[in-house]
N, C-alpha and C positions, 0 to 999 in steps of 0.2 A: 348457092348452096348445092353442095353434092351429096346426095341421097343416094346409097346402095342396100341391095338386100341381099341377105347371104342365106345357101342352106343349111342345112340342118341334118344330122349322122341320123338316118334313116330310125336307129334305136330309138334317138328320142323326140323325134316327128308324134309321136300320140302326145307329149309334153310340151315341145317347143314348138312355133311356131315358122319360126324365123328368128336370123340376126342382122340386122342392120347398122349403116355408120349412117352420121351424116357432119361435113366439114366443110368449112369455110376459113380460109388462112387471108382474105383478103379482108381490108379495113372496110368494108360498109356495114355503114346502119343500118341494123336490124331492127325494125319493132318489137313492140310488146307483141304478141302471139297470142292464138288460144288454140289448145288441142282438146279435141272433142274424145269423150270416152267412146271405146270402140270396145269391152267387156274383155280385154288381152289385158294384165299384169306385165311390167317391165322391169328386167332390172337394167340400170341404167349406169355406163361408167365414163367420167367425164374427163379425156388424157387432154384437155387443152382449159380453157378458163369456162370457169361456173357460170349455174344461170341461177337467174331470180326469180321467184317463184312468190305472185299476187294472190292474199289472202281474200277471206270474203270479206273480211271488217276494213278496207280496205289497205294494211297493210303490208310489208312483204319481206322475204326470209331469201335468204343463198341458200339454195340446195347443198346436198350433201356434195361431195366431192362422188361415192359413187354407192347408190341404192338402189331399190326396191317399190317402185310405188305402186301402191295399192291399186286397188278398182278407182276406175271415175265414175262418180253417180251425178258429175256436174262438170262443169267445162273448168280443164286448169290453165292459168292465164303466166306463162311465162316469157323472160326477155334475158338474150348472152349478157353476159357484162364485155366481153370480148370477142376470142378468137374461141369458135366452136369446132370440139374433136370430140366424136361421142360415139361410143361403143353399145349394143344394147342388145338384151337378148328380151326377144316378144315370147310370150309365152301363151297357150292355147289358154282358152278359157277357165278350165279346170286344170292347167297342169304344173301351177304352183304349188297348190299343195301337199306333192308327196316329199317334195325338197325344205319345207319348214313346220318347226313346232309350233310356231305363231299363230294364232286366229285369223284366220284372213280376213273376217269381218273387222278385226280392230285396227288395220291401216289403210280402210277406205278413205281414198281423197289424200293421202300421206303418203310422203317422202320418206323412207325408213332406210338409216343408214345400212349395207353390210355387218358390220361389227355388231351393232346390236342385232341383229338377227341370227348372224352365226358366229358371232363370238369371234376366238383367234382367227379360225378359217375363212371367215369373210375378211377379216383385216388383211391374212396372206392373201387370198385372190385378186385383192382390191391391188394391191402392190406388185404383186405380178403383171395384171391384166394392161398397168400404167404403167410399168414401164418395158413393156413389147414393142418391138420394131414394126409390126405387120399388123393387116386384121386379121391375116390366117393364121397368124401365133393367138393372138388375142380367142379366136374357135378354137383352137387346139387346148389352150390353159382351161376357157371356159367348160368345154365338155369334161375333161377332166375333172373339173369340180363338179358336177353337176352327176357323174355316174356316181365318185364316190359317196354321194347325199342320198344316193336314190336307194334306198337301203329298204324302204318299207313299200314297197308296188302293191299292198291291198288296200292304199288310201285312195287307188286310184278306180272310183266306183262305175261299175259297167250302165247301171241306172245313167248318172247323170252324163257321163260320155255319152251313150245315147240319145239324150234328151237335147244336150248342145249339138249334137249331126241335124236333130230335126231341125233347132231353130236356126240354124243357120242355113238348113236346104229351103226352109222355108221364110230365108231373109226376113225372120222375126214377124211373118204373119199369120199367128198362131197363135190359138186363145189357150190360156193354162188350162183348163178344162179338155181341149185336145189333147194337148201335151199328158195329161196326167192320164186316159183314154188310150191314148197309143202306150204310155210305159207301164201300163197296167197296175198302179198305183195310185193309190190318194192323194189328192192334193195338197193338203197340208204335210204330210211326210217328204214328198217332194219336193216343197217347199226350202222344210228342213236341211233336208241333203244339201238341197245345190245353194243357199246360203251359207252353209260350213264348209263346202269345198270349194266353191269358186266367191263367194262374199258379193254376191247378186242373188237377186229371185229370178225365179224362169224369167215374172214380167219383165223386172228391168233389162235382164239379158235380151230380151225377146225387142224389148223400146228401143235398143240400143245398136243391134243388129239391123233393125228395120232403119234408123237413122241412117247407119251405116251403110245401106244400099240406097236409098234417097242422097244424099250426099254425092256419093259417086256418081250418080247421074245428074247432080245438080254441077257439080265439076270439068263433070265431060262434056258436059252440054248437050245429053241425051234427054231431052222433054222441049213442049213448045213452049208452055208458060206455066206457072207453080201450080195455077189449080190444075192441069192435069199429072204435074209432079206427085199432089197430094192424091190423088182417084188412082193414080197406079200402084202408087206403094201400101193402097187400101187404109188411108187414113181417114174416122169416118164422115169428115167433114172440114172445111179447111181452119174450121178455127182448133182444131183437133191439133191438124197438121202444123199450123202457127205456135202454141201450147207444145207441144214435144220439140217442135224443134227449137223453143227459143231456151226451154230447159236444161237442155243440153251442150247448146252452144253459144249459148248468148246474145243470141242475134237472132232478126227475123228471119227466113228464107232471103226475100229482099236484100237483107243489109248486110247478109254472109255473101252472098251471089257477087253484091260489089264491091264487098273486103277484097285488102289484101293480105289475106291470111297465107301466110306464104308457107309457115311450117305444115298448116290444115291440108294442105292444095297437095305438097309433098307426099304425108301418108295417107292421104284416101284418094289420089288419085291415080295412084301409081299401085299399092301394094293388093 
């Protein structure tokens, strides 16, 4: 698998995060996968063949050709049918919402086509985007859409931008009572906010972030053994630490460590 990351036009760095590809034209077997949520929205465009996408009932659906998915509040379990060409714009934690009308709360855990989200104009950039020569045409078409969306900049609230710099300087080790302390706000307003603009609570953001520097060091192979994995990243006991992390990713510490999660290994060890 080739995994690249791409930047981002300086304008919309407070929005985007990053763009990445990742492809693979050679015939091997791939597994089933699980990618762990990381509190970033994606949209996701797929110029080579589709992937499947395992439900909770245990189930499974073909993703769209190329979407939107929501927040992950749980681990999403998918597998190529084929050859993988995948285009994708990461987006900040809060910096989906000033490009859609959509609740963001209402496509947590969901794969949401373009087209129904933006109508004609998702169907054009879908068909553009697939049929580009480059990844640097593919950044050039995307930005393009994405200024012309960006029409409303007071959705984009200084509160909760704030509050995600803290949790993420403080790799999600942060009690919302801090957090609501430093932003000089109520808790439950708070609350509010950053459930209607990013479709997480501080907490989850905060649980989420913290996996997501545990991880990384659980990949790099920076700790000597789990229980002090768990005492560093302040979890407050290891069955604490066992319990968040199997939430999230399906797997114990243990039985992720000697996975081969090969798409997991890709974006949290590298980005």
């Amino acid at each position: 698998m080739n995994y690249q990351i791409f930047e981002v036009d300086p304008k919309l760095k407070p929005l985007v995060k990053c763009y990445w590809t990742l492809e693979n034209t050679e015939k091997v077997k791939i597994e089933r996968q699980t990618i762990v949520p990381d509190g970033c929205m994606e949209m996701i465009f797929h110029y080579r063949d589709l992937y499947k996408q395992y439900l909770e009932n245990g189930n499974s659906i073909i993703q769209p050709k190329c979407f939107v998915i929501g927040q992950l509040t749980r681990p999403l379990e998918i597998e190529p049918t084929g050859k993988t060409g995948i285009f994708s714009v990461r987006f900040q934690p809060n910096g989906f919402l000033p490009f859609t009308t959509v609740p963001i709360k209402e496509i947590e855990n969901t794969a949401v086509s373009l087209e129904k989200l933006f109508g004609k104009d998702g169907k054009e950039i879908e068909q553009k985007i697939l049929r580009a020569l480059s990844t640097s045409d593919r950044i050039k078409l995307i930005e393009t859409f994405l200024f012309n969306r960006l029409t409303n900049t007071e959705t984009f609230d200084r509160i909760i931008k704030a509050t995600v710099e803290t949790i993420l300087t403080a790799n999600g080790k942060i009690s919302i009572d801090e957090l609501s302390k430093k932003m000089n706000i109520n808790r439950r307003q708070l609350e509010r906010k950053f459930s209607s603009a990013i479709g997480l609570s501080p907490k989850q953001l905060s649980k989420i972030i913290r996996l997501q520097a545990t991880l990384k060091m659980l990949l790099n192979k920076k700790f000597t053994n789990l229980t002090t994995l768990a005492y560093e990243n302040e979890y407050y006991d290891q069955a604490h630490f066992i319990k968040d992390f199997k939430e999230m990713t399906g797997f114990t510490p243990k039985e992720f460590y000697g996975s081969n999660l090969q798409l997991s290994s890709l974006f949290y060890g590298i980005d």
